[in-house]
C-alpha positions in Angstrom: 50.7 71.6 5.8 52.0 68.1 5.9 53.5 67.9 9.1 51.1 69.7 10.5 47.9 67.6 8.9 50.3 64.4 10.3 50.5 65.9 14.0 46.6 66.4 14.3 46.0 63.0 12.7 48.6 61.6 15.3 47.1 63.4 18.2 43.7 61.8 17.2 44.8 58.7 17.4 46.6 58.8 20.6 43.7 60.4 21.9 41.4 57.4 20.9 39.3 59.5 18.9 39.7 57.5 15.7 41.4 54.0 15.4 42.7 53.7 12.1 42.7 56.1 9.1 43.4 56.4 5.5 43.5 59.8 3.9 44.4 61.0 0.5 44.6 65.0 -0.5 44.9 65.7 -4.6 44.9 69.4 -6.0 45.3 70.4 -9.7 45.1 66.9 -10.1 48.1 65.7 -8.7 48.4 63.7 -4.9 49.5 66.8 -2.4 49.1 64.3 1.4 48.8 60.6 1.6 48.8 59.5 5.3 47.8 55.7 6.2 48.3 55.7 9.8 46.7 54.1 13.4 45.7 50.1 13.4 43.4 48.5 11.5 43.4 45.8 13.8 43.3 47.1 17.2 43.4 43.6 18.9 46.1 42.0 16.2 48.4 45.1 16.2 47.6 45.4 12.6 48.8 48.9 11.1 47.0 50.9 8.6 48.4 50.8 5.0 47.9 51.8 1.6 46.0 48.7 0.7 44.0 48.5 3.4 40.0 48.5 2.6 37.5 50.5 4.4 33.8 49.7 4.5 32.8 52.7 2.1 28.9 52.9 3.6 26.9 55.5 1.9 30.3 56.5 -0.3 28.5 53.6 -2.2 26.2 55.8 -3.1 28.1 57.8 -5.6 29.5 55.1 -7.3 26.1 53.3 -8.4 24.7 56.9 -9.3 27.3 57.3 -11.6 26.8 53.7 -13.4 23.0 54.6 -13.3 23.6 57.8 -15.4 26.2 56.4 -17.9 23.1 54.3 -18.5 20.9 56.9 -19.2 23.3 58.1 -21.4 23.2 55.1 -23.5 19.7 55.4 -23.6 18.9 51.9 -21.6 17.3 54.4 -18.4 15.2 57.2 -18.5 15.5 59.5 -15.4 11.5 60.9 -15.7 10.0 57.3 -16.5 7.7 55.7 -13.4 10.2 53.3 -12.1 7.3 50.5 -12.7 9.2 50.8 -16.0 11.7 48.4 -14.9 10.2 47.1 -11.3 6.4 46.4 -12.5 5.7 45.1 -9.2 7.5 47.9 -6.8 4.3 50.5 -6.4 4.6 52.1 -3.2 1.3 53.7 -2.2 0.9 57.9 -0.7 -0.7 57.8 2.9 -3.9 57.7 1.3 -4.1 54.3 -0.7 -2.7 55.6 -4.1 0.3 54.3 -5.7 2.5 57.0 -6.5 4.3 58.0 -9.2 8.1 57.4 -8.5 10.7 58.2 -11.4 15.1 57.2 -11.4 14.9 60.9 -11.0 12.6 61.4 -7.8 15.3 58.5 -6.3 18.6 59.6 -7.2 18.3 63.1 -5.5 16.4 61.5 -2.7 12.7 63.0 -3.2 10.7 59.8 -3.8 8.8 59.6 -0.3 11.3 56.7 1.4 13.4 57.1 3.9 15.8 55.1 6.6 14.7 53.2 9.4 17.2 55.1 11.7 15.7 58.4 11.3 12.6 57.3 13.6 13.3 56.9 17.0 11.8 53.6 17.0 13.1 52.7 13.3 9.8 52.2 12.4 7.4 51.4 10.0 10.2 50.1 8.3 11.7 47.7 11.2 8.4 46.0 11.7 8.0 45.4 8.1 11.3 43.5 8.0 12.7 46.3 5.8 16.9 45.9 5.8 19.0 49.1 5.3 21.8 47.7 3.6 24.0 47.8 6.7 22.2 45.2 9.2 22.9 41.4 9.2 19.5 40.4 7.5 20.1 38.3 5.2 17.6 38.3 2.2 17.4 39.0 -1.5 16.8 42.3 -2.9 13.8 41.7 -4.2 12.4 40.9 -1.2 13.7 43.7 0.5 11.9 45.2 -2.0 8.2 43.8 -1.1 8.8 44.8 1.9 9.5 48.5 1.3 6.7 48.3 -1.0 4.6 47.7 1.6 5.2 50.9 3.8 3.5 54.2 2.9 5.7 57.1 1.3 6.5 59.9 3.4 5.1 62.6 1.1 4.5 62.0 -2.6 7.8 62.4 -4.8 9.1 64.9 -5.8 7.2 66.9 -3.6 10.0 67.3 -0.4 13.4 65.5 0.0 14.3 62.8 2.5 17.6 60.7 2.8 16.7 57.3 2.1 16.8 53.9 0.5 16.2 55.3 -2.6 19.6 54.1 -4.4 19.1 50.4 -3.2 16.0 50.4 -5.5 18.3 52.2 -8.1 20.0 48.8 -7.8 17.4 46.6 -8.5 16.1 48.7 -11.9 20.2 48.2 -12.9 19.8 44.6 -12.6 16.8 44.4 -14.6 17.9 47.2 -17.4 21.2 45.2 -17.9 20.0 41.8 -16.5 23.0 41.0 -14.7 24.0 41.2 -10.6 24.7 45.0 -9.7 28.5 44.3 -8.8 29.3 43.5 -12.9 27.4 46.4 -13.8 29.0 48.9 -11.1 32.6 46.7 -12.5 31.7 47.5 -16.0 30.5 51.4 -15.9 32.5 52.6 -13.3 35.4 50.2 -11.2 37.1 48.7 -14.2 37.3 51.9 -16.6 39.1 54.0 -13.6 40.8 51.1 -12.6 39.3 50.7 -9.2 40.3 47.2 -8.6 40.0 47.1 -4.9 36.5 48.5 -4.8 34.2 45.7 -4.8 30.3 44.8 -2.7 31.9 41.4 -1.4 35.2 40.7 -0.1 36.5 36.6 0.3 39.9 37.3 1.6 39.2 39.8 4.5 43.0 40.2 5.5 43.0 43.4 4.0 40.1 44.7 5.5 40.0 47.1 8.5 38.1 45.9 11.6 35.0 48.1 12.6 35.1 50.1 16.0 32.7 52.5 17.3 33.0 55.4 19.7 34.0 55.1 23.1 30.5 55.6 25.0 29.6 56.8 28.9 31.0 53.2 30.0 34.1 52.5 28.0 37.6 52.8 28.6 38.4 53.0 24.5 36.6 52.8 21.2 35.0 49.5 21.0 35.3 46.6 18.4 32.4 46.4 17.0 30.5 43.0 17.6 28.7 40.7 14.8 25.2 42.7 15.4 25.6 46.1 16.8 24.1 49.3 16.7 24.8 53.2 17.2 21.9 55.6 18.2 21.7 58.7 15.9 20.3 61.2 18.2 17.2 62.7 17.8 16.2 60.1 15.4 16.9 55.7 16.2 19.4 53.6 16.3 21.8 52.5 13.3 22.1 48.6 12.5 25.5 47.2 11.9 26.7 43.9 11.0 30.5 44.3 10.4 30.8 41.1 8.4 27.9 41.7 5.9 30.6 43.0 3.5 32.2 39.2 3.4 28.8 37.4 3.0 28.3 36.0 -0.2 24.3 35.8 0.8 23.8 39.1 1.6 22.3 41.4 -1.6 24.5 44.2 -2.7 23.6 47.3 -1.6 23.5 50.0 -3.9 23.3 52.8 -0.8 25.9 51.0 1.4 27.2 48.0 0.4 30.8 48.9 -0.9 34.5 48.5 0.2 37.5 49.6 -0.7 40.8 51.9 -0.9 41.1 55.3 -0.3 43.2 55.4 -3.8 40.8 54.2 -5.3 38.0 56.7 -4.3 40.3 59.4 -5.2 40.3 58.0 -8.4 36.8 58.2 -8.9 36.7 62.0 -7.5 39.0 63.1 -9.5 37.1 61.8 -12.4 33.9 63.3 -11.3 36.2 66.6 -10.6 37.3 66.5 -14.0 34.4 66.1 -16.0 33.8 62.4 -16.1 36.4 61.2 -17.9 35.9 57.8 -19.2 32.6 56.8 -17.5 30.4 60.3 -17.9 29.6 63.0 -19.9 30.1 66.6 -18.1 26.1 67.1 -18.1 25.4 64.1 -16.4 28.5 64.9 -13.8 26.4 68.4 -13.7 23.4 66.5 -12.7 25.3 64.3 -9.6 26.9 67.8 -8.3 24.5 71.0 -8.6 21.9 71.2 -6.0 18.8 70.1 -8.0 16.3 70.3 -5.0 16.8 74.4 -4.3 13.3 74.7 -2.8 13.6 72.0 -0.4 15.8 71.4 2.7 18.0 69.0 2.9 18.0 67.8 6.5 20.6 65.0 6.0 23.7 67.9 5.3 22.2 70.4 7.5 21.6 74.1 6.8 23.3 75.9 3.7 23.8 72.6 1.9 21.7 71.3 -1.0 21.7 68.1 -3.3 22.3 67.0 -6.3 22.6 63.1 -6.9 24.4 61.0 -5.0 26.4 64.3 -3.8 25.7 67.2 -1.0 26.4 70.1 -2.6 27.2 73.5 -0.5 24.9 76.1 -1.1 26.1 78.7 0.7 29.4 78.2 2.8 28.9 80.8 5.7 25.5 78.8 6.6 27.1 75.5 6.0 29.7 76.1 8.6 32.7 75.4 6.4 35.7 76.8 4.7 34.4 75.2 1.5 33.3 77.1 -1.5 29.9 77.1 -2.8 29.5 74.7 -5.4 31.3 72.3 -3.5 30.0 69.0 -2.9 30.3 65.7 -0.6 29.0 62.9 1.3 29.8 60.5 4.0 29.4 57.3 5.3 28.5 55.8 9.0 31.3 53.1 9.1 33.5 56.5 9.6 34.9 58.6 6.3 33.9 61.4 4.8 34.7 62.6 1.2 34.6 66.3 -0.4 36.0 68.1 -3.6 35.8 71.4 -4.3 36.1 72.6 -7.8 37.0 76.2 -6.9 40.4 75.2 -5.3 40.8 72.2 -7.7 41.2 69.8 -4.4 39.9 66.5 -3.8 39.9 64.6 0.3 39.0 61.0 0.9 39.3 60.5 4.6 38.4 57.0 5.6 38.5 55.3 9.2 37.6 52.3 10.2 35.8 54.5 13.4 32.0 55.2 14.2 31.0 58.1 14.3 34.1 60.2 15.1 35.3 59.1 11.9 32.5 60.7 9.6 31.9 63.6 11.8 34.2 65.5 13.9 37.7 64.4 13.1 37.0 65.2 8.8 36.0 68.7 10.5 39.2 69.3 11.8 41.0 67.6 8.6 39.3 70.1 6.4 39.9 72.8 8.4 43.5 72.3 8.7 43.4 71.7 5.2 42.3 75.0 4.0 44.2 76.5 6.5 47.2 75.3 5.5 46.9 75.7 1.7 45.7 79.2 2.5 42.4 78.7 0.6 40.1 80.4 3.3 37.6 82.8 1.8 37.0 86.4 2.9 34.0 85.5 4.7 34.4 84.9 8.4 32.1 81.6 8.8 30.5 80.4 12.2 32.0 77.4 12.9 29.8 75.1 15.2 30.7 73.9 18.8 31.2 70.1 17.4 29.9 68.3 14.4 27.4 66.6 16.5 25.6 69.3 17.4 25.2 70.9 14.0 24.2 67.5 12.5 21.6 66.9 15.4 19.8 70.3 15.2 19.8 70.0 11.3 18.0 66.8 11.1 16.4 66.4 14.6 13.1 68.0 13.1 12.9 65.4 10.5 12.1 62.4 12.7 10.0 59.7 10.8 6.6 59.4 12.5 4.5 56.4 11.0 2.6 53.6 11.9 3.6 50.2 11.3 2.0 48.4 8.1 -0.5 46.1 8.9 2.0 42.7 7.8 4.8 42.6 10.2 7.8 39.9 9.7 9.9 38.6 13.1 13.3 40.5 12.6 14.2 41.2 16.0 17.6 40.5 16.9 19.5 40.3 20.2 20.8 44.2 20.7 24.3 43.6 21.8 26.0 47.4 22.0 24.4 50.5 22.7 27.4 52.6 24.3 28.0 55.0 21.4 26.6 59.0 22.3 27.5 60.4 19.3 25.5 61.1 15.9 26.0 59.5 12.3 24.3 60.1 8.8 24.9 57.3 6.4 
């Protein structure tokens, strides 16, 4: 399996599919591949290497869901009180004028009624409320992001459907006020430091370890492109991604529980193989139940596509034939839109961190082909004989292209245009 895992990884390279990469493979607990290969400086020759740092994106997500439940183990969070709880003045209103009713619970699986700008075409309401994702170059406090999320109807009322969303920046903001201390301690005191994840960190001073960003070669490019300062990458079907490369070394920029996070691919495997094993030392084995059993059954999950559910702060595969993938049910995953993908599955005891410095080849079609070759060469292919689809784009697109956001803009709008400087990229992401 190695040499032939290598090759393909080579062969994507050279083919300019993905620029740099960073993947680790563990089974039964033990480390099976480790492959740091391609540049993470394109322009300065820069290789990829063990301790290079990848902009996690929506791998974040895991991370802070786990520090949110070890705190509902110690009986500082409740997952089924209002939210108002902690954030008295966060109260989100239905269509219809009436503040809803939004619990930890309804946001940590993602049924609370938000959502992300870039699944409307036009990223609105939340672009003209000034509403930041976590990933753009606005520069404000959390709070205020906040008010202005407050300020944007729900979808639906929570717990009611499921949405991929903003939901685990507010988780954020109730862990700063149930500990009263700045989300990066608390994520460092729950979940980093006992695992001994010392390279995974919201803010980053020296950025000589950290790979540069590229996106996708578009219609007009001879290569992958470095990203710029402000860029952005249209998801299709839905609106356009904001990036801002350099958020991740900005002291001023608020942490963001959904996206905000850098680090090693060691060290993500670290906290996998936690989770895989029961928690270890940061949770109990019924709260790692909670983050990876679909807990939304009767609702779709647009964000995964078909045959997937969710549980909290995970993807979880419902049923593997549907899904498209060599993985057993019961498995469970996510992904990020800077480029890497993560998945375990319990069944075969095997746990993949595949990070790139690459958008979107890097969270879409290249961890296809990783995990295919994967199973492949470990012979863990199950009876069934699954459709796979014609590209990873195309099974992403059709599974969320129905769940474009259609609202109007609130009535307060705040001036947060910025000057659009790349559009070339064709291809899909989900953060």
């Amino acid at each position: 399996m190695k040499n032939f895992l290598q090759k393909m990884i080579d062969e994507e390279i050279a083919r300019d599919n993905i620029v740099g990469t960073s993947i680790m493979i563990a089974k039964n607990g033990k480390i099976i591949f480790e492959s740091h290969s391609g540049l993470a400086d394109r322009e300065a020759e820069k290789k990829v290497n063990a301790k290079t740092i990848f902009r996690f994106s929506s791998l974040t997500k895991p991370i802070v869901t786990a520090a949110a439940l070890a705190l509902v183990e110690k009986g500082k969070l409740d997952l089924d009180l209002p939210i108002t709880t902690w954030l008295p003045n966060f109260q989100p209103k239905l269509k219809s004028g009436v503040i809803a009713n939004i619990t930890l619970r309804h946001l940590l699986n993602h049924t609370s009624g938000l959502t992300y700008g870039f699944l409307s075409e036009d990223n609105e309401p939340y672009h003209s409320a000034g509403v930041s994702d976590g990933l753009d170059e606005a520069v404000l406090s959390l709070e205020e992001n906040l008010n202005r999320l407050a300020l944007v109807p729900l979808m639906f009322e929570p717990g009611t459907n499921w949405c991929y969303s903003v939901s685990t920046d507010v988780v954020g903001a109730i862990l700063e006020k149930c500990c009263n201390m700045p989300l990066p301690e608390i994520i460092k005191r729950y979940v980093t430091e006992p695992l001994g994840m010392h390279d995974t960190v919201f803010y980053i001073q020296d950025s000589d370890r950290l790979a540069k960003a590229y996106a996708d070669k578009g219609k007009k490019d001879e290569q992958t492109r470095l990203m710029q300062k402000k860029d952005k990458v249209l998801l299709p079907g839905c609106g356009f991604i904001h990036y801002a490369p350099g958020r991740i070394t900005n002291p001023q920029a608020y942490p963001s529980g959904g996206g905000g996070m850098a680090g090693t691919s060691k060290d993500y495997l670290k906290f996998l193989e936690a989770i895989r094993q029961g928690g270890e030392q940061i949770l109990s084995r019924a709260s790692v139940a909670l983050m990876t059993q679909d807990c939304v059954e009767n609702f779709d999950v647009p964000a995964a596509g078909p045959g997937y559910g969710f549980g909290m702060g995970f993807a979880v595969v419902r049923n593997s034939e549907e899904a498209g993938t060599p993985r057993q049910k019961g498995s469970f995953e996510w992904g990020g839109v800077y480029g890497c993908k993560m998945f375990v599955d319990p069944t075969a005891d095997i746990s993949v961190v595949i990070l790139t410095n690459t958008a979107l080849d890097g969270l879409l079609n290249f961890p296809v082909k990783i995990t295919q070759a994967i199973y492949d060469g470990l012979k863990l292919q199950d009876d069934f004989q699954y459709v796979r689809p014609q590209s990873a784009e195309d099974s992403l697109i059709s599974s969320i292209s129905h769940f474009t956001v259609k609202q109007e803009p609130p009535k307060v709008f705040f001036d947060v245009d910025a000057e659009e400087i790349s559009n070339n990229s064709d291809k899909p992401c989900l953060s």
